[in-house]
C-alpha positions in Angstrom: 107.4 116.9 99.3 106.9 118.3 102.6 104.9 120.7 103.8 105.9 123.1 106.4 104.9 126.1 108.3 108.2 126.3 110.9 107.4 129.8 111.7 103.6 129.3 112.6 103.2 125.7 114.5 99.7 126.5 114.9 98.7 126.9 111.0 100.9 123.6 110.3 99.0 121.2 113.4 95.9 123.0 111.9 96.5 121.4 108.6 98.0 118.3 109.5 94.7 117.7 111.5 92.4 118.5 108.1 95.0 115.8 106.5 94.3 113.3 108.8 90.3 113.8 108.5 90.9 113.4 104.8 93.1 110.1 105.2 90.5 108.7 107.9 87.3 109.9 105.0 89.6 108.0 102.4 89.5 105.1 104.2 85.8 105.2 105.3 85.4 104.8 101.6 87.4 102.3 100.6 86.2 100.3 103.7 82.7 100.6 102.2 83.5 99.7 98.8 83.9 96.3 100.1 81.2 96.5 103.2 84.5 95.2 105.3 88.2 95.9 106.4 91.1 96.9 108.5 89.6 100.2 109.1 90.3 100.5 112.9 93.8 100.3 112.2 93.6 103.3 109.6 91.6 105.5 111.6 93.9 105.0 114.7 96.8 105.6 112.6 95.4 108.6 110.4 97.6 111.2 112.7 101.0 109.4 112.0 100.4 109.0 108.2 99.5 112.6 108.3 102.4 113.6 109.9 104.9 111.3 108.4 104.0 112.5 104.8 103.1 116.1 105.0 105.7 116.9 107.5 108.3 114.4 107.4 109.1 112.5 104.0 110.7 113.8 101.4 109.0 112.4 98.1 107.8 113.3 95.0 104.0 112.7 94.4 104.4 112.2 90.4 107.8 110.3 91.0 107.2 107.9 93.8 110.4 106.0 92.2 112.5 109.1 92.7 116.1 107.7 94.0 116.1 111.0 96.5 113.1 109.9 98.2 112.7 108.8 101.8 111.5 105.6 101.9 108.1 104.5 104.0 108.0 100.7 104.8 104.8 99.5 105.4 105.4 96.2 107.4 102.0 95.2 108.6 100.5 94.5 105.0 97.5 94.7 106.6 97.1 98.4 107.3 97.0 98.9 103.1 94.0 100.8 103.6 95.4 103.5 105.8 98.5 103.8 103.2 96.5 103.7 100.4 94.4 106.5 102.0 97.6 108.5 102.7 98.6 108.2 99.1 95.9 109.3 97.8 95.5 112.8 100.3 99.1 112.9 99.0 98.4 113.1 95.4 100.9 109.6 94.5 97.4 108.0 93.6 93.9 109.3 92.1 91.2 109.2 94.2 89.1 107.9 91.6 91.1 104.2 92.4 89.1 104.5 95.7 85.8 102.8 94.3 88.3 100.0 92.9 89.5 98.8 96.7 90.0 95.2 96.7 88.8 94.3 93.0 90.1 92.3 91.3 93.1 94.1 88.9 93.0 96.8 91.4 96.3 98.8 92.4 94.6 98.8 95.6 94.6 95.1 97.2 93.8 94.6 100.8 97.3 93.6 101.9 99.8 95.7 100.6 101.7 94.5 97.6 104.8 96.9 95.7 104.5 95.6 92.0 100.8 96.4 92.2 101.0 100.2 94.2 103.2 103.4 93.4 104.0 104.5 96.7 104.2 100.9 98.2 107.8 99.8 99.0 107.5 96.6 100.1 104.9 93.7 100.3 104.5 93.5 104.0 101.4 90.9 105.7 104.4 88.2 106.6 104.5 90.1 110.0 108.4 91.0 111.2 110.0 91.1 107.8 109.2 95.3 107.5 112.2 95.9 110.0 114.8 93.7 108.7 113.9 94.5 105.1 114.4 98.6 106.3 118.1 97.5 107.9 119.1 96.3 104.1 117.5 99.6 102.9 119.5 101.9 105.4 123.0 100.3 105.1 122.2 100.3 101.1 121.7 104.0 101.5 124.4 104.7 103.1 126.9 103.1 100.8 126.0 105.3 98.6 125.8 108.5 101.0 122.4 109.2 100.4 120.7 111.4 103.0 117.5 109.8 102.6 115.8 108.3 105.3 114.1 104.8 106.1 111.1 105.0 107.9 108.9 102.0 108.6 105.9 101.6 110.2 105.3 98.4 112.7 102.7 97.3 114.9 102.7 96.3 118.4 101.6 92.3 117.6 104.4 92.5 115.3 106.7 93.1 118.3 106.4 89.3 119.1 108.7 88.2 116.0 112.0 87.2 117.1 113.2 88.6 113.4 111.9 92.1 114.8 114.5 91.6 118.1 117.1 90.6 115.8 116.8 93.6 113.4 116.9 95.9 116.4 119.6 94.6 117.5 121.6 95.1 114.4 120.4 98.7 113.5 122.1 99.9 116.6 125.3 97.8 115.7 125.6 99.3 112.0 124.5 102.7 114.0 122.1 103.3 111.3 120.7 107.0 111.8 118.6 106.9 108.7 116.2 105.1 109.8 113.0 105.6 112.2 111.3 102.8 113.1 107.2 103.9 114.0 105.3 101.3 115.9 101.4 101.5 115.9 100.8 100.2 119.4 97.1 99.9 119.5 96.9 96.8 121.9 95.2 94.7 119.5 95.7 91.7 117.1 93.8 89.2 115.8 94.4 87.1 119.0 92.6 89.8 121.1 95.0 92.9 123.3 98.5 92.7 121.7 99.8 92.9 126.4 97.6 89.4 127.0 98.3 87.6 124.1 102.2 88.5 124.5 103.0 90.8 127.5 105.8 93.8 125.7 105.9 96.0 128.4 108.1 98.4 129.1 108.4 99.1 125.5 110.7 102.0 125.8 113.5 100.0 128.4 113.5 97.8 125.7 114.2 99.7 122.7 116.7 102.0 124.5 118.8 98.3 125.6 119.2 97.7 122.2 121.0 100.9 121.6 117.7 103.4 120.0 116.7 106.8 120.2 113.0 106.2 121.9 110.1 108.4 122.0 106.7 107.6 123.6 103.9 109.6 122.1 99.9 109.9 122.5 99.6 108.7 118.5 96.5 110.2 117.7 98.1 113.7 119.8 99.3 115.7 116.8 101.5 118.1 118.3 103.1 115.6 120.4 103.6 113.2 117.3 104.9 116.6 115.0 107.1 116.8 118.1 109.0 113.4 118.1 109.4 113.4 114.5 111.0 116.2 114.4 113.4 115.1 117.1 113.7 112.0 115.3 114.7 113.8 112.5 117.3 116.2 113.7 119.1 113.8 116.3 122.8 114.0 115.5 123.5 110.5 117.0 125.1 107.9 114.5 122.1 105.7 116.3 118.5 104.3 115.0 115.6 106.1 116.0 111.8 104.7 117.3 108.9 106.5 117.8 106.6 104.5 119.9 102.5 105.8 119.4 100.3 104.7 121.3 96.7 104.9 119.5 93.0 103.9 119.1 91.4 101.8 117.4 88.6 103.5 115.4 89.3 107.0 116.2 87.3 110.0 115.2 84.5 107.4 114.7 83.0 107.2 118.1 80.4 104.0 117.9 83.3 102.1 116.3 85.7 103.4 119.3 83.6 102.0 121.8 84.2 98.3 120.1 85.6 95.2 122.5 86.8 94.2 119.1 88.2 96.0 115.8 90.8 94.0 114.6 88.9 93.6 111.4 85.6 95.3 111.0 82.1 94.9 109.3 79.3 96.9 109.7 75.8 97.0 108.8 75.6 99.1 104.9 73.7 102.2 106.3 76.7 102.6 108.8 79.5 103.3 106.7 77.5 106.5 105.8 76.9 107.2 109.3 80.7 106.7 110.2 81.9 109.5 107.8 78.8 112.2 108.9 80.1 111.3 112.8 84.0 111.6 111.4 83.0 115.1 110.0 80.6 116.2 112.6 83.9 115.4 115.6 86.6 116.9 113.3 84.3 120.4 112.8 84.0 120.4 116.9 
């Protein structure tokens, strides 16, 4: 499932934008189910899910185990929310399951899990497993020339597992084009800013000495993240791809924007309902 509009850019960034309200709204709710949660990460991110799944993956809502499907690796288990939300906007989960967020028996646990989650590929949360775990994916793939890609989705803390480095470096040498690696770089972990607690900079030098494609985007830009997937996409290099999106914490929810720290949020009950009216008041300017 993809949805497209190649001849009118401007109606498909209109839609991916109404997406990514609705994934942010999704996890709004969720995040107030439990008065708590990881919902800094899912509002920063909200543009790249929206992108990745209604321009990008090829899937099957009713068939998330559909052996043509890209795959979408969620490595930081933490960011459940923001896939769950995604799910759901893509119709791979009911929204009904949104009042069920972190129960117990729900599909929806706060780290992501795979035997509990259509639509979840892996159980990430043991941070720089996502990437290695995508490498076996890929070269699996192409054994059996597939054309499916292997996306997954890291974050910037995660950059300071050695496992991550190691990955990297064998992508390139298995020159494994079906797979885009996306990395969330928010500058911020539970440590405090991702740059203090372990300096990464320059993140694109980097990934282009291990032997990638790299793009550098504006993450919550939508046109410039449509952009770099699509290069991503159609490079014909035999080489791995990374897009590198830079985002903010919080975003399209101004008074949680302005936070020193959103890592892991709680607010006051009668400001979850205030955070969706703001999220729908900026999205309607």
């Amino acid at each position: 499932m993809r949805s497209e509009h190649l001849s009118n850019r401007p109606a498909q960034l209109a839609e991916l934008r109404i997406r990514a309200t609705r994934i942010r709204d999704f996890a709004l709710k969720m995040a107030a189910v439990q008065g708590q949660g990881y919902v800094g990460q899912a509002l920063g991110v909200a543009d790249v899910l929206a992108v990745a799944y209604f321009a990008a993956l090829v899937y099957r809502p009713a068939d998330p185990s559909w052996d043509g499907r890209d795959r979408f690796l969620l490595s930081i288990g933490h960011y459940a929310i923001a896939l769950y939300a995604a799910l759901i906007e893509a119709g791979v989960l009911p929204q009904s399951e949104i009042e069920t967020y972190g129960a117990d028996d729900s599909r929806l646990p706060m780290s992501g899990m795979a035997h509990y989650t259509p639509g979840m590929e892996i159980t990430g949360g043991s941070l720089g497993h996502g990437l290695p775990i995508a490498i076996g994916m890929c070269l699996g793939l192409k054994r059996k020339a597939s054309n499916s890609f292997v996306y997954v989705l890291l974050s910037d803390g995660e950059l300071n597992e050695g496992a991550t480095w190691e990955a990297a470096m064998s992508a390139s040498h298995w020159k494994l084009g079906n797979l885009i690696a996306i990395v969330d770089v928010n500058n911020q972990q539970a440590d405090g800013p991702s740059s203090t607690t372990l300096g990464f900079e320059p993140l694109s030098d980097k990934w282009r000495a291990f032997g990638w494609w790299v793009a550098r985007v504006d993450g919550n830009d939508m046109d410039a993240v449509l952009s770099a997937f699509d290069a991503a996409r159609a490079l014909p290099d035999a080489m791995p791809r990374i897009i590198l999106c830079d985002t903010l914490m919080g975003k399209g929810v101004p008074f949680l924007e302005a936070r020193d720290k959103t890592h892991f949020i709680r607010i006051e009950p009668e400001e979850w309902a205030k955070a969706i009216a703001d999220l729908h008041a900026g999205a309607a300017e």
